[in-house]
C-alpha positions in Angstrom: 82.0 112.2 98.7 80.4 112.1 95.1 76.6 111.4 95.1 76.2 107.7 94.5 79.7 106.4 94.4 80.1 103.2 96.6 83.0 101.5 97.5 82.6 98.0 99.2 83.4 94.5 99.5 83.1 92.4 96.4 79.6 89.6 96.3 80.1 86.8 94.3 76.3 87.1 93.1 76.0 90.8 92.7 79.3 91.8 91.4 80.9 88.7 89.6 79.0 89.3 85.9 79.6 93.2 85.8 83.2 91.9 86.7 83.5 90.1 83.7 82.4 93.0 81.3 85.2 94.9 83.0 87.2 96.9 80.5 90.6 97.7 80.7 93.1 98.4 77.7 96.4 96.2 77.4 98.2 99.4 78.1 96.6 99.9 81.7 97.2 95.7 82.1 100.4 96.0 82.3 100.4 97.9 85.9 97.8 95.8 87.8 96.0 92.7 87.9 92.7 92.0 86.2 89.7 92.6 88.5 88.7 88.5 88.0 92.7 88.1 88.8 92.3 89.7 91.9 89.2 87.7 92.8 91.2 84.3 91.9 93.6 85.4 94.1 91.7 86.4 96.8 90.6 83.0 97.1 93.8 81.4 98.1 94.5 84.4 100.5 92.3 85.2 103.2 94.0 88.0 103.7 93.4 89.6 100.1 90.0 91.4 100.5 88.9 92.7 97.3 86.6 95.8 96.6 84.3 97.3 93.8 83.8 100.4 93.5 79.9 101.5 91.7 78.5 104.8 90.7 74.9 104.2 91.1 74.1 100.7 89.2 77.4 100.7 87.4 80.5 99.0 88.8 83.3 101.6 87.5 86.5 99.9 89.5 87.9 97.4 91.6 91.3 97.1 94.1 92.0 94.7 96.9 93.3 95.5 100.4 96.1 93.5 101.9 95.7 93.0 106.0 98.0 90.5 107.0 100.5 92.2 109.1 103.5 89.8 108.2 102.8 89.8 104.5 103.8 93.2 104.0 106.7 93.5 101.8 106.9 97.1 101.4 106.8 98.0 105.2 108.2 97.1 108.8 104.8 98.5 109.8 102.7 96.1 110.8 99.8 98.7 110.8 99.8 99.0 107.5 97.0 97.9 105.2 98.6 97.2 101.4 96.2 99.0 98.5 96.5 96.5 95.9 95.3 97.0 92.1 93.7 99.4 91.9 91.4 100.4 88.6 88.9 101.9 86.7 86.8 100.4 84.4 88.0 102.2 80.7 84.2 103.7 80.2 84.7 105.4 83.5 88.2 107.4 83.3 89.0 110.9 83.1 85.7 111.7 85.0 87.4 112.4 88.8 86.5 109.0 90.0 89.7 107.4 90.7 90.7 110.9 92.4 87.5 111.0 94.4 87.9 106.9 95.3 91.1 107.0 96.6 89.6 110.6 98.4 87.3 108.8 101.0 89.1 105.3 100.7 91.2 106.3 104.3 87.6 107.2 105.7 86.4 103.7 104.6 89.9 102.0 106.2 89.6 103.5 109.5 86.0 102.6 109.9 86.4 98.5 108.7 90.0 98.5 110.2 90.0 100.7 112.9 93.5 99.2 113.8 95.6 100.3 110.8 97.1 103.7 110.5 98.8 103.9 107.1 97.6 102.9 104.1 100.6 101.7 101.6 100.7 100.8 97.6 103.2 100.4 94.8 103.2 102.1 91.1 105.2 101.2 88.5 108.3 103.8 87.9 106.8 104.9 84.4 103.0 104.8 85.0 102.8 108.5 85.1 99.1 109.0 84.9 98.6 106.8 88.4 101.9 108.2 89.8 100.5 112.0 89.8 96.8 110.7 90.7 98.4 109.1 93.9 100.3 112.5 94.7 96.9 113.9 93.8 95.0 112.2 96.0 97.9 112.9 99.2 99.9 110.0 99.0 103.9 110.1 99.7 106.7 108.8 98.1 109.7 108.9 100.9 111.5 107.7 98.1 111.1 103.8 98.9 111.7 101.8 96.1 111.2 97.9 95.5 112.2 95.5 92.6 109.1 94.4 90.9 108.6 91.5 87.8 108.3 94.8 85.4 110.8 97.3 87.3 111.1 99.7 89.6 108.2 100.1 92.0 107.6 103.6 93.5 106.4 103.0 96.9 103.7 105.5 98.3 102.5 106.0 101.8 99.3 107.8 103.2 99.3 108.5 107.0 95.9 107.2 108.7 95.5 109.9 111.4 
């Protein structure tokens, strides 16, 4: 793991004003939700447990995890836990972080959910730069595919073993 990245659950007090400095150009918008999105939604959804991800003092990213076994569009597998938008901060790109996030993010899952064994997300069809970090990073496309409000959603899978 990098020295002094952190990846854990988001605080209201702690995290909410670095959240709302959070950078990200309209072209990245376009393929996931806002990091104060994700905290709205959160709130209706128990099941919607969002992350921030720091480098020492500085929050660099954010992405939920999905846990509710019969919410899960994208799979019959009930073991699944959804990896929902997911982001860097602009300041904080093309440094390795996302790479080395999504890197120990299965470590992370199978400490907090010790009963999931596959970690699933969706990207985009034409988000190239996230499509070739996720095969990066050793996630799958099987060649799922699901009908999104933009398009075509890749679906990728990473075993939890």
């Amino acid at each position: 793991m990098m020295a002094g990245l952190i990846i854990r659950p988001f605080i209201m007090e702690t995290d909410h004003e670095a959240l709302s400095n959070y950078c990200l150009p309209i072209e990245q918008a376009i393929y996931t939700s806002l990091p104060l999105k994700v905290i709205e939604d959160f709130r209706k959804d128990k099941y919607n447990l969002p992350m921030v991800i720091y480098l020492d003092e500085d929050l660099i990213g954010c992405f939920a995890l999905y846990t509710d076994k019969a919410g899960n569009q994208y799979t019959s597998n009930e073991n699944a836990i959804l990896l929902k938008s997911f982001s860097l901060d602009l300041r904080h790109q093309k440094k390795g972080l996302a790479f080395n996030t999504l890197k120990v993010l299965p470590d992370m899952i199978k400490l907090s959910h010790p009963d999931k064994d596959e970690i699933i997300l969706t990207v985009h069809h034409s988000n190239f730069p996230a499509i070739n970090l996720y095969k990066k990073a050793g996630f799958i496309d099987k060649g799922y595919r699901f009908n999104g409000e933009e398009g075509e959603e890749f679906i990728f899978h990473f075993a939890l073993d």
